[in-house]
C-alpha positions as CSV (number, residue, x, y, z in Angstrom):
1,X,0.0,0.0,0.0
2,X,1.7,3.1,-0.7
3,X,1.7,7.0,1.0
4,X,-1.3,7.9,-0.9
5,X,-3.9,5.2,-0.4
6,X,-2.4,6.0,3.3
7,X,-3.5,9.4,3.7
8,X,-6.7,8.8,1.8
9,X,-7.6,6.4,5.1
10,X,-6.3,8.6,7.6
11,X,-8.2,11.3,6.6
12,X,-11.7,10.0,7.4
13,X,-10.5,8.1,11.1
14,X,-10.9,9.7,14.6
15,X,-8.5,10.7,17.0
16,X,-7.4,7.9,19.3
17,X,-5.5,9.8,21.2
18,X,-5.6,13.6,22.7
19,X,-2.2,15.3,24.4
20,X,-3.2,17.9,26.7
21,X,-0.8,20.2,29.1
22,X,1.2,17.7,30.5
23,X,2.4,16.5,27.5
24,X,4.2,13.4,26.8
25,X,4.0,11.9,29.5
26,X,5.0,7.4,29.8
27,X,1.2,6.8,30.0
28,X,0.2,9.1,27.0
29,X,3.4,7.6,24.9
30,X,2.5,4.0,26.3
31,X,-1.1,4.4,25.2
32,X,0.0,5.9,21.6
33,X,2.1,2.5,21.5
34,X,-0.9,0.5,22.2
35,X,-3.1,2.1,19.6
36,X,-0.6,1.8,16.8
37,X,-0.5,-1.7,17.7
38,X,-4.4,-2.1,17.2
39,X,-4.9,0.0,14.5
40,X,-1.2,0.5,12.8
41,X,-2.6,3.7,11.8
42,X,-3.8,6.4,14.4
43,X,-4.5,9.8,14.4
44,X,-3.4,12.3,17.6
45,X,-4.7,15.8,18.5
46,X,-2.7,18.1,20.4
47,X,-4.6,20.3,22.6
48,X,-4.4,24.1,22.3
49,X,-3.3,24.1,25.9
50,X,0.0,22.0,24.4
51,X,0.6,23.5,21.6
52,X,1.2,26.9,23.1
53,X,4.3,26.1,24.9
54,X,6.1,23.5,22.4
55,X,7.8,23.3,19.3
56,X,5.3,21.3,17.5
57,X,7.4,19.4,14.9
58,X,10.3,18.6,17.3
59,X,7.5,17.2,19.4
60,X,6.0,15.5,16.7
61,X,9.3,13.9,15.2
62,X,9.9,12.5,19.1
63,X,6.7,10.6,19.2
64,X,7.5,9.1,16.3
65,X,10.6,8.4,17.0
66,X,9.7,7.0,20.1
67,X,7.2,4.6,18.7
68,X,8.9,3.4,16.0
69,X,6.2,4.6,13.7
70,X,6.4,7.0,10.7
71,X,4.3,10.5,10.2
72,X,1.9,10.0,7.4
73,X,0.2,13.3,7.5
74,X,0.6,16.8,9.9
75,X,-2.8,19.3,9.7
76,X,-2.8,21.9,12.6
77,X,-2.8,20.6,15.8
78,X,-3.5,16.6,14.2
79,X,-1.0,14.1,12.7
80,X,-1.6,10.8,12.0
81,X,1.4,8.0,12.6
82,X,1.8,4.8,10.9
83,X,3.1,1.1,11.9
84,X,4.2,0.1,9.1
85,X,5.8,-2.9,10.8
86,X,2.5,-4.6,12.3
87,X,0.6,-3.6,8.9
88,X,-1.3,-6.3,7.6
C-alpha cells in the first residue's frame, strides 16, 4: 500500500489519542504504542493548551521516533502515525 492510499484512510479516522498540558507523558506515549498496535494507523490531537508552549514538529518527530512509527500526515494541531511494521 503506498503514501497515498495511506492518507486517503487517515483522513476519514478519529482521534485515538488527545495530548493535553502535560504533555508526553509514559502513559500518554504507552497508550500511543498500544493504539498503533491495534490500529497500525492512528491519528493524535494536540490540545491548544500543548501546543502553546512546544515546538510542535520537534515534538511530533519524538513521538514518532519514540514509537517506531512514521508520520503519514501533519494538519494543525492533528498528525496521523503509521506502523508500518505490524501492517497487515
Amino acid at each position: 500500500m503506498d503514501k497515498k492510499e495511506i492518507r486517503k484512510k487517515a483522513k476519514i479516522i478519529q482521534p485515538a489519542v488527545r495530548i493535553g498540558k502535560s504533555g508526553l507523558t509514559t502513559g500518554v506515549l504507552e497508550e500511543i504504542k498500544n493504539q498503533l498496535k491495534l490500529h497500525n494507523l492512528i491519528k493524535v490531537k494536540l490540545l491548544k493548551s500543548l501546543v502553546d508552549s512546544i515546538d510542535k514538529k520537534a515534538f511530533i518527530a519524538e513521538i514518532a521516533n519514540s514509537t517506531n512509527s512514521e508520520l503519514i500526515l501533519s494538519v494543525g494541531n492533528t498528525f496521523v502515525l503509521w506502523n508500518r511494521k505490524n501492517y497487515k
